[in-house]
Each structure stands twice: as C-alpha cells, then as structure tokens.
Phi, psi and omega in degrees: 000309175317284165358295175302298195289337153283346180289309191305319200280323189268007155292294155331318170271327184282330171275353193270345209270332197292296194298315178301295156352283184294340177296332152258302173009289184330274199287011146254007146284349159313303163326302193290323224069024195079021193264188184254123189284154187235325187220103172235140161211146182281143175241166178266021161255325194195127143313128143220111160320173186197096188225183195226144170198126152262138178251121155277132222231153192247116163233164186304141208049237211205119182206121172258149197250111169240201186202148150218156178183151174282150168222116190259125174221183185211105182080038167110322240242123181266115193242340157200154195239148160211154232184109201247125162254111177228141151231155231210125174253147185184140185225027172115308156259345218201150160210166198220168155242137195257318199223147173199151199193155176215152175240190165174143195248145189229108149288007175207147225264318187294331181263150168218138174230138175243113201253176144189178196198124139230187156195175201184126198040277170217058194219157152216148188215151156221162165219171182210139182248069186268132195265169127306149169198128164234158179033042185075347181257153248213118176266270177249172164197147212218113147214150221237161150194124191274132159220142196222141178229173190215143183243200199285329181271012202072009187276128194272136183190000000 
C-alpha cells in the first residue's frame, strides 16, 4: 500500500511538472504566432523577440507569403507587435516581390507606433518607430526596421 501511495504522489508531480511546462510553451508560442523566433534582445525594461513565418502559397508558378515581427514585451505582457508581410513570386532565375503591408497591435495605452512598407525587386523593408509616453513626455522610443528577401529558388530570409 506504502508502495502504491509513493508511486501515485511521484505520478502526480511529474504530471503536475509536464502540464506546467507546456503551459509556457503555450504561451510563447502565442507571442510568435507560430512563426520561428530568429532574434531576441534584452532591454532593462522590456524585450523584443523577433520571429519569422512562411507560407507557402499555391498559385500559377511558385510563389510565398512570409511575416516577420517584432514583438516587445514586458513581465510575460506583450505591450505592442509589429508584422512586416511579403509576397514573393519566383522562378528559378529571378524572384520578384508583388505585394508588401505591415500591420500592428498595441496592448498598452503608454506606446504609439508610427509603421510604413515598401518594396523592391526581391526585397521588402517595413520599419517602425514606437513611442512610450507618460503625461505626455516621451520615456522611451524604439526604431526597428524589418526586411525580407527572396532569392531565385524561393528561399526566404
């Protein structure tokens, strides 16, 4: 019975230990969106991540969709995101870029972000500026600038 009753307790922690575990998993693959982090650097305030995600997407030739983005966070707390978007056409010799847009999300009231996207050739750039403001005075301000490129095989980077 003693037996039983050390088995069962040290199942219980290895199961209580598994579940905690994935539960952060969880929440930073939330952050990314399922792309692949590529970058991180520490600030003495905040974080920002960096990850990358491709689609491949089907249409007449060969053609891909990616995303990169900043994600800034503080304690765990994703306080604004930015998302650079390109698609990319390409054939073996040649790749081109068709389309390119950037969005962004702001969870904390204290940041402004001012974005833009252009492209060129088999480029895409977004950049960003984002401010901090408390009472009207400008604490911090972060500017990034995101590029995705495509070569003649599709390889994306």
């Amino acid at each position: 019975m003693r037996k039983r009753m050390l088995s069962f307790i040290i199942l219980l922690a290895i199961f209580i230990s598994i579940c905690s575990s994935s539960t952060a998993y969880a929440a930073n693959t939330e952050v990314v969106d399922k792309g692949i982090i590529i970058g991180v650097e520490e600030y003495d305030d905040y974080t920002i991540i960096t990850s990358l995600k491709i689609e491949q997407t089907l249409m007449r030739g060969s053609s891909k969709t990616a995303t990169k983005s900043y994600s800034c966070l503080s304690n765990g707390k994703v306080l604004w995101s930015f998302t650079l978007k390109a698609t990319f056409t390409y054939n073996g010799s040649s790749a081109q870029c068709t389309a390119a847009s950037c969005s962004n999300i702001i969870n904390d009231k204290a940041w402004s972000l001012s974005t833009s996207a252009s492209r060129s050739g088999s480029m895409a750039s977004g950049s960003v500026t984002a401010k901090e403001k408390y009472f009207g005075i400008t604490t911090s301000t972060i500017s990034k600038t995101l590029t995705l490129k495509c070569n003649a095989s599709g390889n994306i980077s």
